[in-house]
C-alpha positions in Angstrom: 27.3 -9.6 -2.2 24.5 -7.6 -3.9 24.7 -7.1 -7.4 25.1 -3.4 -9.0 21.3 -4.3 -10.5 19.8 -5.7 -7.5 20.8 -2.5 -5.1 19.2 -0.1 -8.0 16.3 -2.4 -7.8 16.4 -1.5 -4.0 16.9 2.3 -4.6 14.4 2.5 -7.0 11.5 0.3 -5.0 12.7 2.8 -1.5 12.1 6.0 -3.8 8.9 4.7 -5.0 7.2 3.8 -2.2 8.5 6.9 -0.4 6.6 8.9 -3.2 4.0 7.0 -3.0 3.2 7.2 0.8 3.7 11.1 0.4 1.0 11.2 -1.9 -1.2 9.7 0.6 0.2 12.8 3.3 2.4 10.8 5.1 5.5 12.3 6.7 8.5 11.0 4.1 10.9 14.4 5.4 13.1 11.8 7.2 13.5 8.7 4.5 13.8 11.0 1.2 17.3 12.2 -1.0 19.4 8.9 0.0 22.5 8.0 -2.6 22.7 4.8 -4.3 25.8 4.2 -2.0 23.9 4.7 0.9 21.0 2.1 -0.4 23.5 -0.4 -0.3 24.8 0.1 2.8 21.7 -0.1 4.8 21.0 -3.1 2.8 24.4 -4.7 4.0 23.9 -3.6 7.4 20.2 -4.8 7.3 18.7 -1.5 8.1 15.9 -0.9 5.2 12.9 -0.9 7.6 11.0 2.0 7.8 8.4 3.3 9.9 6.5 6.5 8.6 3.5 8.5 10.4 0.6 10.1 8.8 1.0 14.2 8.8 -2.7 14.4 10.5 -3.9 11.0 11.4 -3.4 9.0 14.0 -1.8 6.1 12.1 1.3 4.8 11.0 3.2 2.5 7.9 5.9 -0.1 8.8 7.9 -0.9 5.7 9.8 -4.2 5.4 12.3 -5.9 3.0 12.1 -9.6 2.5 13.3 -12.1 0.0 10.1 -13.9 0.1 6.6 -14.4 1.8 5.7 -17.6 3.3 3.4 -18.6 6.0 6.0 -18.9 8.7 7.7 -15.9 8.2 4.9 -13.5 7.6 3.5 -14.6 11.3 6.6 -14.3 13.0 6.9 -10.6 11.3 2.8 -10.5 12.3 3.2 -11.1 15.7 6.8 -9.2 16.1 5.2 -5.9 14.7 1.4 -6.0 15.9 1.8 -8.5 18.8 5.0 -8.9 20.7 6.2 -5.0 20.7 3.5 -3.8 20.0 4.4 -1.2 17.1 1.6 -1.2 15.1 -1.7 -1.1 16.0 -4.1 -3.3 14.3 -6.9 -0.3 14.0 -5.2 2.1 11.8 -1.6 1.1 11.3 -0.6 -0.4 8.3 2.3 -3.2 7.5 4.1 -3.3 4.2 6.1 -5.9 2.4 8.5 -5.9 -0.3 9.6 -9.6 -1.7 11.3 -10.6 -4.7 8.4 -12.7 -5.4 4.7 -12.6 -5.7 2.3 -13.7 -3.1 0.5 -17.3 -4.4 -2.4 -18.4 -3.4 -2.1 -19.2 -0.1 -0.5 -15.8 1.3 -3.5 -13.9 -0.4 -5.7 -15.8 1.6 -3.8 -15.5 4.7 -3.5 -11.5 4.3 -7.5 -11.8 3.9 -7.4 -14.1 7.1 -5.3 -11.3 9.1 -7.9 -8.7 8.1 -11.2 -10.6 8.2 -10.7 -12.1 11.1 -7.8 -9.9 13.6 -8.0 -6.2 12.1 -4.4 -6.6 10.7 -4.0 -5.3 7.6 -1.0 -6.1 5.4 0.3 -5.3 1.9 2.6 -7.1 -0.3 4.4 -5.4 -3.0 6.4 -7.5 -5.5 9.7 -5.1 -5.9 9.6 -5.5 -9.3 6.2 -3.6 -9.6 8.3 -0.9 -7.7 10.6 0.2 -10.2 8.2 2.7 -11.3 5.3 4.7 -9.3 2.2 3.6 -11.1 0.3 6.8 -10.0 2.4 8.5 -12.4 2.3 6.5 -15.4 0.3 8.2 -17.8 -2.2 5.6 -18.8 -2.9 5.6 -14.7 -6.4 7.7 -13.6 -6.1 9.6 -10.8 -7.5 7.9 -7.9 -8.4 8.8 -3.9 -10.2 7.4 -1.4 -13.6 8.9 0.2 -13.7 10.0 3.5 -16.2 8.9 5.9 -18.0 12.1 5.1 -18.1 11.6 1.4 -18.9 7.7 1.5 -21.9 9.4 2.5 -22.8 12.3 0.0 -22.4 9.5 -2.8 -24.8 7.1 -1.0 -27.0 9.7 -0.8 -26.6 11.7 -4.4 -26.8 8.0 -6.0 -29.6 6.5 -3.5 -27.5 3.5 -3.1 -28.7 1.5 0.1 -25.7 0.1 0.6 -21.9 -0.2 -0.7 -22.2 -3.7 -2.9 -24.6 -2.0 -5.2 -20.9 -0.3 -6.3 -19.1 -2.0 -8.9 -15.7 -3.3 -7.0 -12.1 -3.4 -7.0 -9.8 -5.9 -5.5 -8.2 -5.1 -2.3 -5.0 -6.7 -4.8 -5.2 -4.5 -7.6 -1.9 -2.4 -8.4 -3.5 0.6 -7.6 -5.8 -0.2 -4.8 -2.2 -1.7 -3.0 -1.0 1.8 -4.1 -3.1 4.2 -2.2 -3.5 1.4 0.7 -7.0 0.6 0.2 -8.4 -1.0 2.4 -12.0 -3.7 2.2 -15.2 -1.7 2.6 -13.5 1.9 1.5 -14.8 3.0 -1.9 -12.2 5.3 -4.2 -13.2 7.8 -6.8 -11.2 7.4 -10.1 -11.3 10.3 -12.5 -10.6 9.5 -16.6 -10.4 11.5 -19.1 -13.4 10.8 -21.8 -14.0 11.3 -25.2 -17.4 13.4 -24.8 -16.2 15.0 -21.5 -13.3 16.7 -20.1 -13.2 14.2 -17.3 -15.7 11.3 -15.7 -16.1 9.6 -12.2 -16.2 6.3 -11.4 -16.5 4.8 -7.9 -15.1 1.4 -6.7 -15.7 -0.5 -3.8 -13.1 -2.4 -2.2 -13.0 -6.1 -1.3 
């Protein structure tokens, strides 16, 4: 049986990643203002999955509970979700993970494996870092991703030939896994700064 910790621990990693998925305008209508008591009863009935679609893209999230990440289980839930029934699509669709434990090593370079090498991109999230939403923690910047369009402009204001003149950010940094960032996308992150109201940075992922 769960302990009274362990199902706020749930509650508060589902509410979080909810929140944070809506900031990135996806469709969280159906998964939001869920009781404690209710938390705990899809968690005793095993029903905390979640898939969520993007408001105006064509691409999806599919969000899974698990105690922990290993080799053999993530590529049975690999080839359940992107292979066998086919619910995500490896082009735009997106698989999360929420563990008890951190990735090591190993799964790090496996999730780099999936994306390098099949176009699957995955996400781990320790549920710990869950408990609060990072974006709005005040020491956070605020953060986005360029479109397409404006990857562009900012070659082009900056004369940059190509994206690793950028300085980068790890496709594993808290708030890159965040705002799903993806290898290759670039974000712009706005501080506040002593000598001006507010200064942008760009990032590169890898």
């Amino acid at each position: 049986m769960a302990s009274s910790q362990s199902i706020l621990s749930l509650f508060n990693s589902r509410k979080n990643i909810i929140e944070l998925l809506g900031e990135l305008n996806f469709n969280i209508e159906d998964y939001e203002s869920f009781s404690i008591n209710e938390i705990d009863a899809m968690n005793k009935n095993a029903q905390m999955d979640m898939l969520i679609y993007h408001k105006t893209e064509t691409k999806k999230v599919y969000i899974k509970y698990v105690p922990f990440v290993r080799q053999n289980n993530l590529e049975v839930i690999v080839d359940d979700l992107f292979c066998s029934e086919t619910v995500l699509d490896r082009e735009n669709d997106i698989l999360i993970l929420i563990s008890d434990d951190e990735p090591n090593e190993m799964i790090l370079s496996k999730i780099q494996y999936l994306y390098d090498h099949d176009n699957i991109f995955v996400i781990i999230h320790n549920i710990k870092r869950l408990q609060f939403n990072i974006r709005k923690h005040v020491l956070t910047p605020s953060v986005r991703i360029l479109s397409d369009e404006q990857e562009l402009q900012l070659m082009q204001q900056y004369k940059l030939r190509d994206k690793t003149q950028l300085p980068e950010i790890s496709r594993f940094d808290p708030l890159a896994l965040a705002i799903c960032m993806k290898p290759q996308q670039i974000c712009e992150i706005k501080r506040s700064s002593t000598t001006a109201l507010e200064t942008l940075y760009y990032r590169v992922c890898v």
